[in-house]
KOLBA-650482 format. One line per field, with one value per residue (C-alpha): x, y, z; residue number from 1; residue in three letters. Coordinates in pm, 1 decimal. Each point is the difference from the previous one (the first is absolute). Layout:
<nodes>
c1	c(X	...)
c2	c(Y	...)
c3	c(Z	...)
k	c(NUM	...)
r	c(ALA	...)
</nodes>
This chain:
<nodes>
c1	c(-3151.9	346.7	-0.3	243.4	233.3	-29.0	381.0	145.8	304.7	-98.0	235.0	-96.1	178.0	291.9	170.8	-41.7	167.8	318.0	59.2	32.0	187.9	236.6	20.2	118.0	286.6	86.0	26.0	195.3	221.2	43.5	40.4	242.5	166.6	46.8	286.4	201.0	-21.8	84.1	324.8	93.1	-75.0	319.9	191.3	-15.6	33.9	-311.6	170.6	87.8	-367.3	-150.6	276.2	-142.6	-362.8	-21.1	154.4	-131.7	351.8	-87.5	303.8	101.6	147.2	379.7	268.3	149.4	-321.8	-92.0	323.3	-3.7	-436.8	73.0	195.6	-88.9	189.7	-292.2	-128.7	-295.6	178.7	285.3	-233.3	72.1	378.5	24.4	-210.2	278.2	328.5	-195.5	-58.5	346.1	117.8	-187.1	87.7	339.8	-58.0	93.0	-171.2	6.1	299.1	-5.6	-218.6	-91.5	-60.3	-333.2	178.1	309.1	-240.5	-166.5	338.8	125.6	-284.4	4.4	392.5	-134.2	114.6	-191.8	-171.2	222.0	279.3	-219.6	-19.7	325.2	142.0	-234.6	66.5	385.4	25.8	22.0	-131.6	311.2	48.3	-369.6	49.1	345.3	-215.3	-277.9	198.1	269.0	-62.9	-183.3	251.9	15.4	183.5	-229.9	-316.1	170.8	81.4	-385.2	-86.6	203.5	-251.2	282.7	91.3	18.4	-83.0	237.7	268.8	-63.5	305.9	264.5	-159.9	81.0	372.6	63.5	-137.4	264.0	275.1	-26.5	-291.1	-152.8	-331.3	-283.9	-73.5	335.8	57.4	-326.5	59.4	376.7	-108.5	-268.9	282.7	205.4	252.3	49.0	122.1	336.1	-47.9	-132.9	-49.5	-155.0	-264.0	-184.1	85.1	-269.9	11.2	-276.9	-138.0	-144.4	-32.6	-326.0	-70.6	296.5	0.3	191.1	312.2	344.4	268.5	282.2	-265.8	-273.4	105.1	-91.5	-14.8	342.1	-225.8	-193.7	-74.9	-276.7	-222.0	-60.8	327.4	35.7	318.2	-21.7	97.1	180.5	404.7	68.5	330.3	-16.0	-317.8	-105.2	-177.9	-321.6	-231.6	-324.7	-276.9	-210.8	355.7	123.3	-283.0	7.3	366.4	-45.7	-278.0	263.0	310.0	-220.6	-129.4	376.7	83.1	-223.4	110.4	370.1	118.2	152.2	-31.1	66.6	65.4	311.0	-104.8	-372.2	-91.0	238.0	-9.8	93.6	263.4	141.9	-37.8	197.1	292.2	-21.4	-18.1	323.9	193.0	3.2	86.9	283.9	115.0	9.7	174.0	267.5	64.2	75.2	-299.6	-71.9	-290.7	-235.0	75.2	-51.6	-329.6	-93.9	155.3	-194.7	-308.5	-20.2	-120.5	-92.1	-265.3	83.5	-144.6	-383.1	-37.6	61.5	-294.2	117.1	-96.6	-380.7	29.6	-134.5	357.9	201.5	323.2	14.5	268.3	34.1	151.9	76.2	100.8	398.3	22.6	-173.9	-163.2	-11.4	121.6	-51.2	10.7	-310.5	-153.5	120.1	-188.7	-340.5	-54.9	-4.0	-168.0	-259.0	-68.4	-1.1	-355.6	-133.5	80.9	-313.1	-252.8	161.0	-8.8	381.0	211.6	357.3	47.9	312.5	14.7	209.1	-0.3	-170.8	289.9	-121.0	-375.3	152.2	334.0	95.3	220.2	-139.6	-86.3	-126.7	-22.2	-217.2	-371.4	-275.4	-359.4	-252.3	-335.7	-65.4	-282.7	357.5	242.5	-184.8	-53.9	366.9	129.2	-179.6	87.0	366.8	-15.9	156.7	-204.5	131.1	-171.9	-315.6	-35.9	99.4	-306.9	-197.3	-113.9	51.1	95.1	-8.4)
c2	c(11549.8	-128.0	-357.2	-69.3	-226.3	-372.4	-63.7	-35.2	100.0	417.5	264.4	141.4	-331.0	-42.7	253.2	-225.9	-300.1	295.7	49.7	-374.5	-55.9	306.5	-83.8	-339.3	100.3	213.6	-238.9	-263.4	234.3	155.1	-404.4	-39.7	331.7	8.6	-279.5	175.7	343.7	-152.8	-175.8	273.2	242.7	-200.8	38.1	-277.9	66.7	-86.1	-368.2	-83.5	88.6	-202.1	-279.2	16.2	-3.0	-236.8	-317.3	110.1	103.9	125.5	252.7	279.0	264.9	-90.3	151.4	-340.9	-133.8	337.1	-70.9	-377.8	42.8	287.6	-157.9	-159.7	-310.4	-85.4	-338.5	-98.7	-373.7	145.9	248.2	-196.1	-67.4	421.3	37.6	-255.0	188.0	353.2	-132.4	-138.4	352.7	175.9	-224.9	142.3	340.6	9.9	140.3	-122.5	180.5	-200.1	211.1	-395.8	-163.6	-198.0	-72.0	-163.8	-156.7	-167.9	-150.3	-129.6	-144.4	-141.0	-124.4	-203.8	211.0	-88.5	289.0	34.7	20.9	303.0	174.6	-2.1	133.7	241.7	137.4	8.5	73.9	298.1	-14.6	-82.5	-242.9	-166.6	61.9	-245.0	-228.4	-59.3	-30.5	-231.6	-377.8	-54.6	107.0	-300.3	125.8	261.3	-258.0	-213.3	290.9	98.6	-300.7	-18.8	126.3	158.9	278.2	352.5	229.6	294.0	-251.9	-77.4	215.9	-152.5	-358.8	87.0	135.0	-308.6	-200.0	176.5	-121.8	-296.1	-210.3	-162.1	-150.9	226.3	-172.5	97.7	344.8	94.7	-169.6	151.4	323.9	41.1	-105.8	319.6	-242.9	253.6	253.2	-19.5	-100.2	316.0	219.3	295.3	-12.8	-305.3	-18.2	-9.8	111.1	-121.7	245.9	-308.1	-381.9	-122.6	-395.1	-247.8	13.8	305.8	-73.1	174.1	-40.5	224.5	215.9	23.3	178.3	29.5	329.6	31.8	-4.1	-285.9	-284.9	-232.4	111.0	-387.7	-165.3	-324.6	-142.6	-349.7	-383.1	-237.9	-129.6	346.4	173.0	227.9	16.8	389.3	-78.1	168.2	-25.8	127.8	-152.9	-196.8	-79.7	-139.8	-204.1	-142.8	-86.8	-199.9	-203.2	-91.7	-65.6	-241.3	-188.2	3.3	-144.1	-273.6	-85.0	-38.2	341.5	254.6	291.1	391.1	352.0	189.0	313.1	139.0	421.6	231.5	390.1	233.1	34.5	-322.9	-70.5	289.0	-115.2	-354.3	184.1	236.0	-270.1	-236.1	256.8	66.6	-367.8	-48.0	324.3	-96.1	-303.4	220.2	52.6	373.7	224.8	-132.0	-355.8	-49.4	191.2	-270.7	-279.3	102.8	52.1	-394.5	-86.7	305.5	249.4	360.1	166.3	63.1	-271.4	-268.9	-251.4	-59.3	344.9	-73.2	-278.5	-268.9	-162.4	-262.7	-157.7	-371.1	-247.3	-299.6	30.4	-345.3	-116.7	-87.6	-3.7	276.6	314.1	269.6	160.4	-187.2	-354.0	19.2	-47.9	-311.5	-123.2	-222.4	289.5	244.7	-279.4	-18.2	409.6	29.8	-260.5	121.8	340.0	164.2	-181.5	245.4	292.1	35.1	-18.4	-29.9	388.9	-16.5	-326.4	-168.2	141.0	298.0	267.4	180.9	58.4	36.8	182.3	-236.0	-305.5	-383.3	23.4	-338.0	151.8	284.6	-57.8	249.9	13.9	75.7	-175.4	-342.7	92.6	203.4	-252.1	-309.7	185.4	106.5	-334.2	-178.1	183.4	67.3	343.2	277.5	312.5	176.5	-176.8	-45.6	350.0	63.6	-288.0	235.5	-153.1	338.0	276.5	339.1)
c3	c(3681.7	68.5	140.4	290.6	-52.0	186.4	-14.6	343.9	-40.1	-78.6	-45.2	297.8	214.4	-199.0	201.2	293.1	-166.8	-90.0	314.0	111.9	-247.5	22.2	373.6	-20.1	-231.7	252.4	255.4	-171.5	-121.0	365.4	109.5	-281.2	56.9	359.0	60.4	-317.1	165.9	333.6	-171.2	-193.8	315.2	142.3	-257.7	-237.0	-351.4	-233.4	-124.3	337.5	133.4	-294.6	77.3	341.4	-58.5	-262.8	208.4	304.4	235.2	294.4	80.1	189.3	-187.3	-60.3	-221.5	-108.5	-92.1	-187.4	-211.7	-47.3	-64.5	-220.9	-262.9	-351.8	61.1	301.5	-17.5	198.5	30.0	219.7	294.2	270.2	-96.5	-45.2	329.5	152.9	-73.1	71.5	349.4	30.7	-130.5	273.1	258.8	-88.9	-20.4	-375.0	-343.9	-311.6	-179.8	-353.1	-243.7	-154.2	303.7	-116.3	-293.0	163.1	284.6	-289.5	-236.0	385.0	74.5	-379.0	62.1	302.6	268.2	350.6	124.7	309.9	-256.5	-196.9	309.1	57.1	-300.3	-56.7	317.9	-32.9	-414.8	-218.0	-342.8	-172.5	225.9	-41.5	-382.4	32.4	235.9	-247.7	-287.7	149.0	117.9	325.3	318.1	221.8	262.3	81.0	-57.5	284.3	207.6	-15.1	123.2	359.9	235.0	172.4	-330.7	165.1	-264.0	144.7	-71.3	-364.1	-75.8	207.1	-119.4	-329.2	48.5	214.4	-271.7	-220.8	226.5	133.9	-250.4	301.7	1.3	58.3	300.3	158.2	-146.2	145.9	341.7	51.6	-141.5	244.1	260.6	-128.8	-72.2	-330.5	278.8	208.8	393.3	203.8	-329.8	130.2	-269.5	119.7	330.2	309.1	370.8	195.6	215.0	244.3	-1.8	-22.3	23.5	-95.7	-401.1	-52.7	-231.8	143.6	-194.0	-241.9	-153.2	346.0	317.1	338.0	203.2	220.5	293.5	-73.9	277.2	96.4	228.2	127.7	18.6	205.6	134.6	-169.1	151.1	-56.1	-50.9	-102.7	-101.0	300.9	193.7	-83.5	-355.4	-77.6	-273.4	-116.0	261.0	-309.2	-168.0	359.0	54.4	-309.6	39.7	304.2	-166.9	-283.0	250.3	170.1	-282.8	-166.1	399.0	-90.2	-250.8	127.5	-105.9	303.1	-171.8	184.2	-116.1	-72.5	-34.8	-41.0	49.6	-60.4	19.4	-282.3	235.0	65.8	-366.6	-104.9	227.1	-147.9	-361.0	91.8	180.4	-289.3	-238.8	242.6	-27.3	-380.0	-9.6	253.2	-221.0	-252.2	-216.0	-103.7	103.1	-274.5	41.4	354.2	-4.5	-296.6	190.9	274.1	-197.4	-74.5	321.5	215.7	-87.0	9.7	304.8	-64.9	-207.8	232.6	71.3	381.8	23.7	-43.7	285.5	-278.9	-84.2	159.7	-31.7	101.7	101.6	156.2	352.5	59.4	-329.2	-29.5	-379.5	-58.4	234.9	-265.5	-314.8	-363.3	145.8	112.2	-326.8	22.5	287.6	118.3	179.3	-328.5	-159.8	250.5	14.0	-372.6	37.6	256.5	105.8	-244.0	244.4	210.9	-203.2	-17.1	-366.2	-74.8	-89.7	-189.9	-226.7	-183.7	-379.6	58.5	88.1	-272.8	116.3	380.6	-42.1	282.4	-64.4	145.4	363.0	131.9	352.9	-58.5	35.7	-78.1	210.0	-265.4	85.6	-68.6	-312.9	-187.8	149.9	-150.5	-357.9	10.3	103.0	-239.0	-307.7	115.8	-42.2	211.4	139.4	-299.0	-183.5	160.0	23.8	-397.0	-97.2	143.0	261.5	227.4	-205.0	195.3)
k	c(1	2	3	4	5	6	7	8	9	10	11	12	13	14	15	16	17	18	19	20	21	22	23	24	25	26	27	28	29	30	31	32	33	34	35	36	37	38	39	40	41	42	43	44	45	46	47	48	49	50	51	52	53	54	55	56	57	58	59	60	61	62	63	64	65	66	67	68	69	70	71	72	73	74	75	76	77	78	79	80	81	82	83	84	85	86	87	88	89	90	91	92	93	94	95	96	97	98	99	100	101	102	103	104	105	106	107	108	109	110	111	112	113	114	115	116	117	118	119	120	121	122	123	124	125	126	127	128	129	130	131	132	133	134	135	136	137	138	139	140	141	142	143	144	145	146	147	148	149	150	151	152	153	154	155	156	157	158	159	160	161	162	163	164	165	166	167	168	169	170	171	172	173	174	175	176	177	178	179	180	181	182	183	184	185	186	187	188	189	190	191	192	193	194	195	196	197	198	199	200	201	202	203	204	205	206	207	208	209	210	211	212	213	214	215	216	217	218	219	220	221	222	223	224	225	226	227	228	229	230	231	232	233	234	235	236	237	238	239	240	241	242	243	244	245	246	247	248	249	250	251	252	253	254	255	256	257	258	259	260	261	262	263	264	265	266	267	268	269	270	271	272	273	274	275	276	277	278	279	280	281	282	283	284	285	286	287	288	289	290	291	292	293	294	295	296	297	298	299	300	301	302	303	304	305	306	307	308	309	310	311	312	313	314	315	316	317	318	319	320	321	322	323	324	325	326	327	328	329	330	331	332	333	334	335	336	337	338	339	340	341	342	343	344	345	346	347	348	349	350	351	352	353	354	355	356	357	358	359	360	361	362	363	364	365	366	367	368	369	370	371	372	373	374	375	376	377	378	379	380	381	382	383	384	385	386	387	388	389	390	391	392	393	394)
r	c(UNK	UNK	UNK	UNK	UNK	UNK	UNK	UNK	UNK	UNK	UNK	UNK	UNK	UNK	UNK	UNK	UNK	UNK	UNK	UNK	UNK	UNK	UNK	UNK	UNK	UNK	UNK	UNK	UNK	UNK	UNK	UNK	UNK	UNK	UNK	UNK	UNK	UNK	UNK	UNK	UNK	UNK	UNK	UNK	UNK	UNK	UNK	UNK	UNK	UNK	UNK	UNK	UNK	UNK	UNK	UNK	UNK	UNK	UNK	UNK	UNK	UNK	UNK	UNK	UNK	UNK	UNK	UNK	UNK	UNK	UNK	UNK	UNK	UNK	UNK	UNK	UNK	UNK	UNK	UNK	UNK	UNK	UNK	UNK	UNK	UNK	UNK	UNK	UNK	UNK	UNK	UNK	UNK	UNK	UNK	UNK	UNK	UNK	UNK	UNK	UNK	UNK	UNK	UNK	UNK	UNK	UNK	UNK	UNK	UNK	UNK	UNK	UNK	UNK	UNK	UNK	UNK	UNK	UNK	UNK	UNK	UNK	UNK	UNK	UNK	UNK	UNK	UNK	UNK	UNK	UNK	UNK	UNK	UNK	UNK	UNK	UNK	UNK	UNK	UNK	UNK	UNK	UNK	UNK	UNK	UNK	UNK	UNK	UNK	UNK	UNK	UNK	UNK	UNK	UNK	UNK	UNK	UNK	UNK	UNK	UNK	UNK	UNK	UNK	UNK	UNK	UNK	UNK	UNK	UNK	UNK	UNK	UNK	UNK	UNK	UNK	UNK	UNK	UNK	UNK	UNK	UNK	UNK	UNK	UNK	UNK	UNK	UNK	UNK	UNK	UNK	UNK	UNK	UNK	UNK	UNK	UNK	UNK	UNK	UNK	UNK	UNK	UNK	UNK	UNK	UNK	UNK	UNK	UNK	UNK	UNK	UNK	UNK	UNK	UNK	UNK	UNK	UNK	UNK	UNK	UNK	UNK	UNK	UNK	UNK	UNK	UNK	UNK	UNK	UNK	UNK	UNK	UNK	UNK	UNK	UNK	UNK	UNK	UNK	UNK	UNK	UNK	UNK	UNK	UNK	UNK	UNK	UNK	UNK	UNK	UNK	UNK	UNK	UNK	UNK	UNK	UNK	UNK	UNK	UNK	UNK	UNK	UNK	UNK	UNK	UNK	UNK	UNK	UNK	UNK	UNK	UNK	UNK	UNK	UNK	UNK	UNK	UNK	UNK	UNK	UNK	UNK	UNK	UNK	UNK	UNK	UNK	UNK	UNK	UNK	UNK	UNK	UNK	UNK	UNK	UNK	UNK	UNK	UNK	UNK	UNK	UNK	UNK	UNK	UNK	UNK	UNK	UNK	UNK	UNK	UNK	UNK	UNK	UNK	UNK	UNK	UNK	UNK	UNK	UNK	UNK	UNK	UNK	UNK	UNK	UNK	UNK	UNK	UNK	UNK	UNK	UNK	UNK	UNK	UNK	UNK	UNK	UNK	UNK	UNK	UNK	UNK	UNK	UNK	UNK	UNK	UNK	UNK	UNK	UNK	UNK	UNK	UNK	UNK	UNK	UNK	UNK	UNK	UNK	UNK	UNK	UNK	UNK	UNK	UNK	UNK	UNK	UNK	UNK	UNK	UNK	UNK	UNK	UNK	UNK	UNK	UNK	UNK	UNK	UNK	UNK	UNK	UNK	UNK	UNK	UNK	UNK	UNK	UNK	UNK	UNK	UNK	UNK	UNK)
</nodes>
């Protein structure tokens, strides 16, 4: 008689056990699987997806990552610095066109580049020019260039030919580049018509125009010793004014307005009649308009226009009621301190022709808002210039 066996573990269970067993492979394969799939489902190769999943990057599926992820040169060290210039990259619109990029990331990053300065340049080089890069001693002028907060990638370029020309600091290729100062006066290819005026900011000069037909809706006449007593100016702008005449009153200093809003109009006969007069002293065509040019804007890009501009003088002054000589008065002396509590700036100073396109004027005074006035003031800086730091960029 057979004797049945005591052991608890019988043939007849171990199937049981099989299936566990069998079943829990399956499942931590199908945990282990699933995120691979997904990645690869997206369209990442298989060394990107392991790349991935092994340090834990959470990522959407991207193209530059794919590439820079993808390649044998990958080192875990440098994710976030990759992850940094694929986000600048986007940010831009751009892909990755080197075939090495990892592997040039990586030697830049070796040859102490910052990462802003890695973004850059992979972002504006072709291989053979990363391959020159890398091999070649560390490119300061681009390092400093990467780190003005006020770089404009779509200009990297026209830095770089300037750069050729003139071997400026980086500081002021970038700052006069961004001012177009690279680009003749009212070149066509940079210049901007305002379709309407919004606030007191906007910069008008040789390369920004206003519509023909553009006036102020809220022009008031404005008070004072003026030149002639039909002066108006921008409501905000004329207030503002008054506050400053008094205080300069105060302080001993009669001060009243020449001249203040002007039509397209009226500035086109002021334009045409000065030409006229350089060219009845003689001068030709082209050097009257570029005499004229020195002081008065071309029609349209004429700050009276916008109701925001004055031009001061001093009505009861015997040595001096307007022109040049001003500059050298208590009552220039006096503005030039005080006039940013106002919101007003000197608009065309001394030295700065080149940023401008319009020679000195100590008369002509600029309403701005006293946040942009004070900054401007402070750092002696024109508009031009304010705008190319980037503090408005359109």
């Amino acid at each position: 008689m057979a004797r049945r066996s005591t052991y608890p573990y019988s043939r007849k269970r171990r199937p049981k056990y099989k299936n566990i067993i069998i079943t829990l492979v399956i499942v931590i394969f199908i945990v282990i699987a699933t995120p691979r799939v997904m990645l690869m489902t997206k369209g990442y190769s298989f060394t990107a997806t392991n790349n991935i999943l092994f340090n834990n990057v959470e990522v959407e599926y991207s193209s530059n990552i794919n590439k820079i992820f993808s390649s044998k040169k990958f080192e875990a060290k440098n994710i976030e610095n990759y992850l940094e210039v694929v986000s600048y990259l986007e940010v831009n619109d751009l892909v990755v066109s080197s075939k090495a990029v990892t592997s040039y990331i990586n030697d830049l990053i070796s040859k102490e580049y910052s990462l802003n300065a890695v973004k850059i340049i992979i972002a504006t080089h072709d291989d053979e020019e990363l391959e020159v890069l890398v091999q070649g001693d560390k490119d300061v002028f681009i390092e400093e260039m990467a780190a003005l907060d006020f770089f404009r990638l779509e200009f990297y370029d026209e830095y770089i030919e300037y750069y050729k020309t003139f071997r400026k600091t980086a500081y002021k290729i970038v700052l006069e580049v961004n001012m177009r100062v690279n680009y003749e006066p009212f070149d066509a290819a940079v210049s901007n018509q305002y379709e309407r005026i919004d606030g007191y900011d906007h910069l008008i000069n040789h390369f920004n125009q206003l519509p023909d037909d553009y006036e102020p809706t809220d022009l008031v006449r404005l008070q004072g010793p003026n030149f002639i007593m039909e002066l108006y100016l921008d409501a905000q702008a004329a207030e503002s004014y008054e506050e400053l005449r008094q205080a300069a009153l105060k302080a001993g200093h009669t001060i009243g307005v020449r001249d203040a809003f002007r039509t397209h109009q009226q500035q086109s006969g002021i334009y045409d009649n000065r030409i006229k007069k350089y060219e009845d002293q003689g001068m030709s065509e082209e050097e009257a308009i570029r005499k004229t040019r020195e002081y008065v804007a071309v029609p349209g890009h004429s700050e009276h226009q916008t109701g925001l501009a004055i031009d001061w003088f001093l009505p009861y002054d015997n040595y001096c009621k307007s022109g040049k000589c001003l500059q050298d008065t208590d009552a220039y002396a006096w503005l030039r301190a005080n006039m940013g509590d106002y919101g007003f700036i000197l608009r065309y100073p001394s030295g700065k022709t080149k940023y401008t396109n319009i020679s000195f004027e100590p008369w002509h005074l600029r309403y701005i808002g006293v946040e942009i006035a004070t900054y401007i003031n402070d750092n002696g800086i024109t508009l031009e210039e304010w705008y190319a730091l980037g503090k408005k960029l359109d």
